[in-house]
N, C-alpha and C positions, 0 to 999 in steps of 0.2 A: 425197493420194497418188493415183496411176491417171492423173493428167492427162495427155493426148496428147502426145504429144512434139511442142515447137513447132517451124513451117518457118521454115528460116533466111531473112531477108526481101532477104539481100545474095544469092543465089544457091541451087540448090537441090544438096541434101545429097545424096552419092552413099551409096546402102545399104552399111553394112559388107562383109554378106555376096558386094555384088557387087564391093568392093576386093577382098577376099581371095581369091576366088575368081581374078579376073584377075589377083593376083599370080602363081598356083600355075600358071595358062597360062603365064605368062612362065615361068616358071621348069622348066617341061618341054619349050618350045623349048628352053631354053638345055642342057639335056641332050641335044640334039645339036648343039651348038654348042661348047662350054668340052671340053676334054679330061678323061677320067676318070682317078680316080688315089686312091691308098691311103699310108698310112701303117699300119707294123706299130707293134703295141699291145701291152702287157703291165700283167699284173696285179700292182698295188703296192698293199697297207696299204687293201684292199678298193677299191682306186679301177681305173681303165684309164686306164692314160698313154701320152701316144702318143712314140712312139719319137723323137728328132730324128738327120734324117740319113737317115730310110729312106724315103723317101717315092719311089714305083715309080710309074708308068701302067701302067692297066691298060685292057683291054678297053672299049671305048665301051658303055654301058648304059643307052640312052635310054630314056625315061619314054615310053608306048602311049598313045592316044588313052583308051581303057578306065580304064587306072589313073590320069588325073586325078580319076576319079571314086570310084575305089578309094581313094585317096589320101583323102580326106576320112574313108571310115568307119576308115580305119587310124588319121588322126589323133585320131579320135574318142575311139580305145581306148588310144592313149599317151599323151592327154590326160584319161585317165577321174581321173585321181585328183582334179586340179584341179577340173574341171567339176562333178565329186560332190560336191565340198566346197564349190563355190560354191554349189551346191543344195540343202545342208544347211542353211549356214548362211543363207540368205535363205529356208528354211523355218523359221529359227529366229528371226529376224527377223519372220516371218510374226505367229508367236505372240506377239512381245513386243508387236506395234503394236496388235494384237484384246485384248493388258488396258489400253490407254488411257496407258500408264505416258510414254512417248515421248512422245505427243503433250503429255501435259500438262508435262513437263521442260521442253519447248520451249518452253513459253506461260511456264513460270515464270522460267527463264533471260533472255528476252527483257525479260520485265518488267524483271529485276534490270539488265540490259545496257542499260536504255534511256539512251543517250544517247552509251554506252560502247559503241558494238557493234563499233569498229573494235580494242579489244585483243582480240576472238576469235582478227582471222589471224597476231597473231606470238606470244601465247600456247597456241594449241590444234598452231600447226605446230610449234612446238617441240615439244613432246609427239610429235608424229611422228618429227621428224629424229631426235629422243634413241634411240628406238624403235628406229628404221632403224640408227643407226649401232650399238649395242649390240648388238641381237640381230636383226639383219637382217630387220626388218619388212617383209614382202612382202603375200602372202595374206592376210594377216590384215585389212589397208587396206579391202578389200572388208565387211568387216563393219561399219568406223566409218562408211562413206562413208553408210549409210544412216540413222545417226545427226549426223553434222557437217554433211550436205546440203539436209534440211530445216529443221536450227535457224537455219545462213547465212538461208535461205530467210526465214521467221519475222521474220530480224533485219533483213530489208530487206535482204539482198546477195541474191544469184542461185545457181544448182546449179553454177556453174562456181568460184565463187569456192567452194562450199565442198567441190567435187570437187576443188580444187586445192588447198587446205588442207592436206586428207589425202591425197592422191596425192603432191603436190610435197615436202611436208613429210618422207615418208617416203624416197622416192626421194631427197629429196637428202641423208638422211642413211643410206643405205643406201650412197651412190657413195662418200662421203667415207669411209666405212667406217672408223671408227676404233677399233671394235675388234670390228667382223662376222666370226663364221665361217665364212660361208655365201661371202664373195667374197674378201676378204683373207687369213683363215684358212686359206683351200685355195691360195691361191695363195701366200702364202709358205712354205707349207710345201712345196709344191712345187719353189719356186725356190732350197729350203733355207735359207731366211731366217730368221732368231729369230722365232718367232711373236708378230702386232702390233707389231713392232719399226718404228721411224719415227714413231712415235704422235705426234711434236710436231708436224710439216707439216702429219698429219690433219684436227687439233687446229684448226687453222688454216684449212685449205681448207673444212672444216664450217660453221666462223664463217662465212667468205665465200659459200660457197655460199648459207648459212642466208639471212643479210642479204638478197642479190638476191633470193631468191625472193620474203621478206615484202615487200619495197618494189614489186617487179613485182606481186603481188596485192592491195596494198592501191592502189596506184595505182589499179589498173582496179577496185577496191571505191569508192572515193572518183570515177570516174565514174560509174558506175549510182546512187551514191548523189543526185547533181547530177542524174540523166537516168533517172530509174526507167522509163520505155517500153524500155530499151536492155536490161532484165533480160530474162533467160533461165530461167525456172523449172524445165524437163524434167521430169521426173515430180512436182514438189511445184506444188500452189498456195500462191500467196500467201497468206502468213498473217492477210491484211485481205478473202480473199474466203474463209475456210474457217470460217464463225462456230464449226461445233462443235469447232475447235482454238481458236479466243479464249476456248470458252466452259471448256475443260478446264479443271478444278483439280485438285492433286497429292493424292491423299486417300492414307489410313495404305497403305491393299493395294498403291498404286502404288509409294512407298518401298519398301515392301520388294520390291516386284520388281525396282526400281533394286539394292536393295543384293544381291539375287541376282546383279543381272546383271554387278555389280561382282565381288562373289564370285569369277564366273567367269574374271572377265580378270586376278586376282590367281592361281589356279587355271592358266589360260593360261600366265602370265608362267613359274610356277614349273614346270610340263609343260616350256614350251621350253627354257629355263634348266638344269634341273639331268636332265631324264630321256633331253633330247632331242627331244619332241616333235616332231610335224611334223602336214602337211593331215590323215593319216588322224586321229590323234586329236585334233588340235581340231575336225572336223568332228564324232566324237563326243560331245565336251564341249560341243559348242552345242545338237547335240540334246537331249541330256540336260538340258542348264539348261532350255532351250525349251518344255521340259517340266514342268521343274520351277516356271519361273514363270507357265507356264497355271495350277498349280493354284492358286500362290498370288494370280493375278490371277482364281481364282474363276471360270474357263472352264471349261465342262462337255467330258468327252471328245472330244464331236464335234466339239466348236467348237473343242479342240484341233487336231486333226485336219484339219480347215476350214483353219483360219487359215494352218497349216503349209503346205497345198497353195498355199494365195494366195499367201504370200513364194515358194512355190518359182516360181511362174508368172511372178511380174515380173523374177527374171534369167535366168529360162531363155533367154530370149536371149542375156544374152551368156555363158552357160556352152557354147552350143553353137559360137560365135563361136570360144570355145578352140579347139574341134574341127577346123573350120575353119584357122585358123592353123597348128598342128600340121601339116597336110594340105603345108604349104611343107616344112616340115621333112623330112617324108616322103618327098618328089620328088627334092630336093638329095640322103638318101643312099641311095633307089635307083637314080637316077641318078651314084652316085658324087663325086659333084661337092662335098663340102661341104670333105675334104682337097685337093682339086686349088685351092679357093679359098685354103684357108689358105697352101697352099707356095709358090701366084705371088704374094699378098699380103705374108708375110715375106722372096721374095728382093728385094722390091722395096725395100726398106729397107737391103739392103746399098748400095746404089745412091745412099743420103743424107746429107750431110754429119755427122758427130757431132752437132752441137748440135740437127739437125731428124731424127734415127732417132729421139728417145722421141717426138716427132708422130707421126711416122709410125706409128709402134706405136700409137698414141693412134685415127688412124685406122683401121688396119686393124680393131682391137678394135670400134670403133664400129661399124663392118660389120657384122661378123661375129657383132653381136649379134642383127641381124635372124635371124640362122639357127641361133643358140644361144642363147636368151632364158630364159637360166638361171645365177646368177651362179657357181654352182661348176661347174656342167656345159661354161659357158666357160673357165673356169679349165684344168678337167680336161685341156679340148681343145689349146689355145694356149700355155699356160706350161709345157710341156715342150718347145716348141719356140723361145718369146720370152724367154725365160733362157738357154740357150744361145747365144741370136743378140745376146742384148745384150751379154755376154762381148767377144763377135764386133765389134761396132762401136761400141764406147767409152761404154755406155752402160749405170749401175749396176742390179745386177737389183732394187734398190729401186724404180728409178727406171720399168722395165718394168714390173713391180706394179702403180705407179701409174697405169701409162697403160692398162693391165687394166681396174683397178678403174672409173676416169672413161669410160672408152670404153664398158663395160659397162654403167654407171648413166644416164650421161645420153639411152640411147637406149631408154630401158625407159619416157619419158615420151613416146612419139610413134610408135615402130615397132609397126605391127596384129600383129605376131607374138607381142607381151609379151599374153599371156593374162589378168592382172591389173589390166594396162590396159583391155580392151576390156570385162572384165567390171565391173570400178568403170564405166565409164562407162555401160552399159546400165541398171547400176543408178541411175545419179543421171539417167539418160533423155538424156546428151548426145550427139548423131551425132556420131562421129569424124571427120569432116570438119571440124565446126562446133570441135571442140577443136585439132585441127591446129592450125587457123587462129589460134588464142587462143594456144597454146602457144609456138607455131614462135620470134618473135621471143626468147623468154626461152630458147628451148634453143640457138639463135645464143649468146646471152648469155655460156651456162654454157660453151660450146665452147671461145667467148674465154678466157674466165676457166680452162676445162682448159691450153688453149693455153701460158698464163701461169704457170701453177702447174710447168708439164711444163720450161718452159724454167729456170725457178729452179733446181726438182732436177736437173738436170742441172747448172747453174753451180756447184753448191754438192754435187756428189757426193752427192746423197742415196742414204745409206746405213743399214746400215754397210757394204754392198758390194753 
């Protein structure tokens, strides 16, 4: 672990911090540029939904040289909850890797995987999708990725194959949403749909989705596996140059810190599940373990203490990156502009034949996730105005649902505004750049394949209205 992040040797990496940044420039021109404008809101069933129908211009509210910079510590504070929680729990991480427990799992796993180490990516990414599409696995991905990244690593694959494992894995059963609260759940209910109603197409698009991912990962697993110069480690070394991870063995203190830390995510499951949970309290339930299994890994306070601070310092980068990102968000509704996008975006859809309005809805969503990178927050914004409109142009409010939900998932694996993104990736040490580049063809893929799913629902009236 700590290994420097390697230079990409095909060209050099542009720093996060200065993509995002010169996103948030763009986007304070463009606030004197795009027209300002509002939709009126009301309060429903604790939510704010936006009106359809009212949407007014208003006064121009350009964004000042000053508050691009303001704009960052604002995001900083809308984004505190995330960033806190990412800082928790990779303080809590800190402590599991200082009782040896991890390292030595990895050494023993390998052993048993020897030869076998390609059923890791369609076994461990199921485990993700099921996750994702159940109970909307999001944030939490952050906590595997530092488990799943060094084992790939270990196993002879690279940080990307097994950042993509648990990234893709979960994302893609977060989009296909088959019975998520967090992005279908709000959105049909919004669109007054029977709640998870349509569940067979889900069903279906899950499979698919699922399929491409494995096959697109194991492919490029099964090349570094032929061309080991071509890996990309990021924060892990190889498990042939780290003898004191060869040399771990799994002793009694370790197990049981494993089965604490299983504890926890059975614990996790049932929090989110049945109480509700969310970031604030599973960031306290990691501390709490984190804590719990220093003692039982036989770590003195300090070295509690210690350790906690080390996990917190290898993502503090990208929990600040949230910060950052946030900062777009910021500009867009001081500058008004984030309903001015939504209203020219869905009248343009009046404008296209029946059979291409749920694309187009498909696209706009996709947009508009850069600027609402949140699956019910988009929900909230858009599906009071994209159920109305699909009334409007022959297209079932199933059928808009779904083109919500894909629009929303598939851009959560590529756009620097998804907070969860860029923080998995600091953790497993890959520039985003260098993932763009990896990803991009398989998020074409998934477009296709949204493409194709959107045109069926629509032949076939998906419903039940």
């Amino acid at each position: 672990m700590g290994k420097p992040i390697q230079q990409d040797q095909k060209g050099i990496n542009i720093n996060a911090f200065v993509l995002i940044f010169f996103v948030i420039v763009i986007s304070t021109i463009l606030t004197y540029i795009l027209p300002a404008g509002e939709y009126d809101r009301i309060e429903e069933a604790g939510r704010t939904i936006v009106v359809p129908d009212s949407f007014h211009l208003t006064e121009q509210s350009p964004v000042g040289f000053f508050k691009i910079f303001t704009s960052i510590h604002t995001g900083m504070v809308q984004g505190a909850g995330i960033i806190f929680f990412v800082l928790l729990v990779g303080g809590a991480f800190g402590i599991l890797k200082a009782t040896g427990a991890l390292d030595a799992l990895i050494v023993t796993i390998s052993n048993k995987l020897a030869n076998r180490e390609l059923l890791l990516i369609p076994v461990i990414m199921l485990f993700f999708a099921v996750g994702g599409t159940l109970m909307g696995m999001a944030e939490e991905t952050v906590i595997y990725i530092a488990i799943i990244t060094p084992l790939a690593v270990a196993l002879g694959f690279d940080a990307i194959v097994g950042f993509a494992i648990v990234s893709l894995g979960a994302n893609i059963g977060f989009m296909s949403a088959v019975m998520n609260p967090f992005n279908i759940g709000v959105a049909q209910s919004i669109a007054e749909l029977p709640t998870f109603s349509g569940i067979g197409l889900r069903l279906v698009l899950l499979a698919t989705f699922y399929l491409a991912g494995v096959i697109y990962i194991y492919r490029y697993a099964k090349k570094i596996n032929k061309n080991p110069e071509l890996r990309f480690l990021g924060n892990f070394y190889d498990g042939k140059e780290n003898t004191n991870t060869q040399e771990a063995k799994l002793e009694t203190r370790h197990k049981w810190v494993l089965v604490a830390f299983l504890i926890n995510f059975v614990v996790l499951i049932i929090g989110v599940l049945k109480f509700g949970w969310y970031i604030t309290e599973i960031g306290a339930l990691f501390l709490l373990f984190g804590v719990i299994i220093g003692i039982i890994g036989k770590l003195s306070p300090n070295k509690i203490a210690d350790s906690f601070m080390s996990g917190v310092t290898e993502v503090v980068g990208g929990a600040i990156i949230i910060g950052f990102a946030q900062a777009i968000l910021v500009v867009f509704q001081d500058g008004k502009l984030m309903d001015s996008v939504l209203y020219y975006s869905s009248s343009l859809l009046s404008h296209l034949s029946p059979a291409l309005n749920a694309v187009g809805m498909f696209f706009v969503q996709l947009f508009l996730n850069f600027l609402v990178p949140s699956g019910s927050g988009q929900a909230a914004l858009t599906m009071p105005i994209m159920a109305p409109l699909s009334d409007l142009v022959g297209v079932t409010r199933q059928t808009a649902v779904l083109a919500f939900q894909l629009g929303d998932g598939i851009s959560n694996s590529i756009f620097p505004t998804a907070g969860v993104l860029i923080a998995g990736l600091a953790m497993a040490g890959i520039p985003y750049t260098k993932w763009v580049r990896w990803v991009l063809p398989f998020i074409f893929i998934e477009v296709g394949l949204a493409i194709v799913f959107l045109l069926i629902a629509h032949a076939i009236h998906y419903g039940p209205f």
